[in-house]
N, C-alpha and C positions, 0 to 999 in steps of 0.2 A: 785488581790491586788497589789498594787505599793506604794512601798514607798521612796520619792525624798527629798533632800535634799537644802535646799535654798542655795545659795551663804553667808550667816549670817553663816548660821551652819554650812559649812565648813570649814570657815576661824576658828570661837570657835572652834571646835573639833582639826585641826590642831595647836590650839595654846594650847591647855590641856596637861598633864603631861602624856607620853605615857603607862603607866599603867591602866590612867582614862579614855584614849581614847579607850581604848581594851574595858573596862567596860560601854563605852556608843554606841560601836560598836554592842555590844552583845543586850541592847536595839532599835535599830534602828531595828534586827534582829526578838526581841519579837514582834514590829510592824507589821511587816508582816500577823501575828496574830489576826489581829482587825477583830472582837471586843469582841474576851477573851485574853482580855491580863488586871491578877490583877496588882495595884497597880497603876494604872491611876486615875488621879485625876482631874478632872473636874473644869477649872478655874473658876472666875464669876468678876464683875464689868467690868473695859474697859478690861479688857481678856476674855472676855464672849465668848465662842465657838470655846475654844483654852483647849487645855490640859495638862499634866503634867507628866512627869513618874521620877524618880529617882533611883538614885543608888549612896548610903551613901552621901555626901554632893552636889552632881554636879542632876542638872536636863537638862532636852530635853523635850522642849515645841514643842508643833505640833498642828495642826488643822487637821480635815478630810474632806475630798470633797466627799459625799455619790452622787452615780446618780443610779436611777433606772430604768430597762427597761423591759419589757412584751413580752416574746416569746412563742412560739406555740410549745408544745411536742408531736410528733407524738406517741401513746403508743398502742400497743396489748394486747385487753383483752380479755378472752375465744373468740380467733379467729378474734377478729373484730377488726378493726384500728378506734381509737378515739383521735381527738385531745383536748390539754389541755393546758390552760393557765397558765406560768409558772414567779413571778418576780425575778428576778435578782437582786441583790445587788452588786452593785461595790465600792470595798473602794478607795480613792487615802489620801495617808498620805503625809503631808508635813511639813515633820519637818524646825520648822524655827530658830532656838535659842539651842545653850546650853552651861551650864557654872555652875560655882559655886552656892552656893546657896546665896552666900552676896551680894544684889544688882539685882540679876538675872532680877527682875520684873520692875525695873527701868528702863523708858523709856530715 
């Protein structure tokens, strides 16, 4: 799991009120978490496959890059070596945006 920060949402976060920032520090942290992390909200029209989390008035928009890949498990069973195909889920989270909630979604 990786979760990266665009240059958007670093400059919003350093411009937030450092009590708010502690507070959207703590969900960049929840991210790590994907994909049980409640209270995400799944955006839709031109934000289609972008997401949402908040904490009291301020949100952190993000996208996810899922890649999957197929590896072989070597495993012992009563004695005998069998292998087994095993997929892999990789998340990479990239938060791109966060701020207020007045305006947020206005491009």
């Amino acid at each position: 799991m990786t979760v990266v920060l665009s240059s958007e949402a670093v400059r919003d976060l350093a411009d937030l009120p450092t009590p708010i920032t502690a507070r959207m520090r703590k969900l960049v942290v929840r991210l790590r978490q994907w994909p049980n992390i409640s209270g995400v909200k799944h955006l839709k029209g031109n934000l289609a496959g972008k997401h949402r989390l908040r904490t009291g008035d301020y949100r952190l928009q993000f996208r996810v890059v899922e890649t999957r890949e197929i590896v072989n498990i070597e495993k012992e069973v009563k004695g005998r070596k069998i292998e087994e195909e095993q997929e892999l889920v990789h998340y990479k989270i990239i938060v791109e945006k966060a701020g207020h909630r007045d305006g947020f979604y206005d491009e």
